[in-house]
N, C-alpha and C positions, 0 to 999 in steps of 0.2 A: 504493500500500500504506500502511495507518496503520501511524504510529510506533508503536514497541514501548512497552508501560507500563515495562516492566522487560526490561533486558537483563545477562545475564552472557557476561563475556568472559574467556577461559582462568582460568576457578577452578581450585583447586587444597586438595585438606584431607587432613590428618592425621589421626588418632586414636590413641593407644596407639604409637605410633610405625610405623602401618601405614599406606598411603597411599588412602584410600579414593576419589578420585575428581581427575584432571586434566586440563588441557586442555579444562574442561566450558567449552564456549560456548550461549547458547540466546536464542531474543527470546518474550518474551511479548506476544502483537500482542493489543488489543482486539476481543471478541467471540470469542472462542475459550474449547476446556475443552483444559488439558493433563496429563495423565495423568505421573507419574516412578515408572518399574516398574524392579525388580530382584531379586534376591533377598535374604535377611535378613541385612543387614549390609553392606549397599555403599555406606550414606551418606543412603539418601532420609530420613531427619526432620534427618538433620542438614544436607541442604540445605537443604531447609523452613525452618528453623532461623536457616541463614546469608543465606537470600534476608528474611527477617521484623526480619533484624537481632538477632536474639538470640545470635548464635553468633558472634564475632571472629577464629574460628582456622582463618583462611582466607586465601590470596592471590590475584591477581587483580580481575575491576573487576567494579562493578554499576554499570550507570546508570540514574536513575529518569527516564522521560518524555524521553531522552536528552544527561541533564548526571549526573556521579557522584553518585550518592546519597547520600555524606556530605554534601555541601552542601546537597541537598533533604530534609535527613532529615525536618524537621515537615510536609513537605507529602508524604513516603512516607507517613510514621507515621500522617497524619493520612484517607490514602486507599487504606490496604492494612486487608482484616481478615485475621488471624490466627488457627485455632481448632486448639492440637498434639493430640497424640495422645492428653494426659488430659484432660479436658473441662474442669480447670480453676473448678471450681465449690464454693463453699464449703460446707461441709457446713451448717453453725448459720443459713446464711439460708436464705430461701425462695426458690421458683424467682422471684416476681417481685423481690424484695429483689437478686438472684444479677446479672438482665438491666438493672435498673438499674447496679448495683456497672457492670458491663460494658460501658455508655452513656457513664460517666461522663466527664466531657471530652471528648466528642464533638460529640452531640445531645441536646435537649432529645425527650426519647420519652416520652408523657403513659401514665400506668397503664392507661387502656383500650387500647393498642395494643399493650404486651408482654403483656396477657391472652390477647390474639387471637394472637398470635405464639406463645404457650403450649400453645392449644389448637390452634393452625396443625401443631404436633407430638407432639397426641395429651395433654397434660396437661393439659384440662380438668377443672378439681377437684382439681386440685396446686398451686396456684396458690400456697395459704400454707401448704403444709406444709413443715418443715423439709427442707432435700436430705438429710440423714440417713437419715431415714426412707424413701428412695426408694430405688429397685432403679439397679444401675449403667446399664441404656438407660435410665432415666428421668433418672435426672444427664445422661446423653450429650443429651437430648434437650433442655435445659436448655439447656446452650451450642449446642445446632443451633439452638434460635427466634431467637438470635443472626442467623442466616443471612436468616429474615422479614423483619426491621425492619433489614437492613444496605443502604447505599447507596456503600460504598466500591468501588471501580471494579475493585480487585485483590484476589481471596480466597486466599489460602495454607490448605490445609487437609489435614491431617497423619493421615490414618488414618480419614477421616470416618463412616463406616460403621461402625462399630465397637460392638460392642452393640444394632446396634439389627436390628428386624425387618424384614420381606418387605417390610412396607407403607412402612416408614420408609424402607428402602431405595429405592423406588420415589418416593416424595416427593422424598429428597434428588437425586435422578438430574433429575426434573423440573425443582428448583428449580437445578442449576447450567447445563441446558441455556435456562432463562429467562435465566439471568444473564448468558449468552454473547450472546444474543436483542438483549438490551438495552445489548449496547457493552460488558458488564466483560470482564473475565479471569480466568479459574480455574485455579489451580493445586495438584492434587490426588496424595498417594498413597494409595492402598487394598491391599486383597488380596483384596476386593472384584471380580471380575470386570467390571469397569465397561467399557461398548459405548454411546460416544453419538456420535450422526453428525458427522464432522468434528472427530472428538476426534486430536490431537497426543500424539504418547509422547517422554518421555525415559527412555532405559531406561540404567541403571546397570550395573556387572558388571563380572567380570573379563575380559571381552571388550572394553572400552571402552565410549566413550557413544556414543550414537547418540541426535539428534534425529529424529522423522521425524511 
């Protein structure tokens, strides 16, 4: 069996002084998509959150590639993408101004490849308009070409569906079942009916967790 990219062991979180989730344990193994379902309010972006590193208020362990992740933090940070549940996108730049900003300290990604990664999600001919001017799927759509031109091993992504249409939906399904194909790992929640062969749930709740 391949090592886990990422494993949690007996998390534990708070909010508002309610206890949203314990005892969570889970491995994220390479070449896998896994789904965190529940109902609204038991924690899934704020796991997202706390597995991405942006969330602190939590107990228990993560390990990255199986050593704690505080000590591997630039080599998580540097092979996890992240994209939450607001798209994250600045309104005053353009969509390719937006995927540079988003490259930045990464990789080197020449202007004809986030064109094609633009048009990879339906904005061809948005390229330099302001995100302002755009409709909220087309801002969503904006940080999905993120998803085109990514090569980090682990994606977290927080509601991914979200705005966008039939066909985009069908794209993005495509593009996380390649990404499984090819050795990464996904970790996704929606509300999104998502069905992809060999897809993993963690499901949240006041019933407990269950991985399966």
């Amino acid at each position: 069996m391949s090592e886990p990219l990422l494993q949690a062991i007996d998390l534990e979180c708070e909010r508002d002084e309610r206890l949203l989730f314990q005892n969570l344990s889970f491995s994220i193994l390479p070449g896998t998509v896994t789904r965190v379902e529940g109902p609204n309010g038991t924690g899934k972006t704020t796991l997202l959150r706390i597995l991405a590193g942006l969330n602190d208020a939590w107990s228990g362990q993560l390990l990255w590639c199986g050593e704690p992740r505080a000590r591997q933090r630039e080599s998580f940070l540097r092979n996890t993408l992240y994209i939450g549940h607001r798209p994250g996108i600045k309104p005053l730049l353009t969509p390719v101004e937006n995927l540079k900003a988003l490259m930045a300290g990464r990789r080197e990604v020449s202007e004809e490849v986030l064109v094609q990664a633009l048009a990879g999600t339906g904005l061809a001919g948005f390229e330099n308009v302001p995100c302002r001017n755009l409709s909220a799927g087309q801002q969503r759509r904006v940080a999905l070409a993120r998803l085109l031109i990514a090569d980090e091993p682990l994606w977290l992504l927080d509601e991914v569906f979200t705005a966008i249409d039939a066909d985009g939906v069908r794209a993005i399904e495509s593009l996380l079942q390649q990404r499984a194909a090819e050795g990464g790992a996904v970790l996704v929640t929606t509300h999104h009916e998502l069905q992809l062969p060999g897809m993993k749930r963690i499901t949240l709740g006041a019933g407990g967790v269950h991985e399966r």
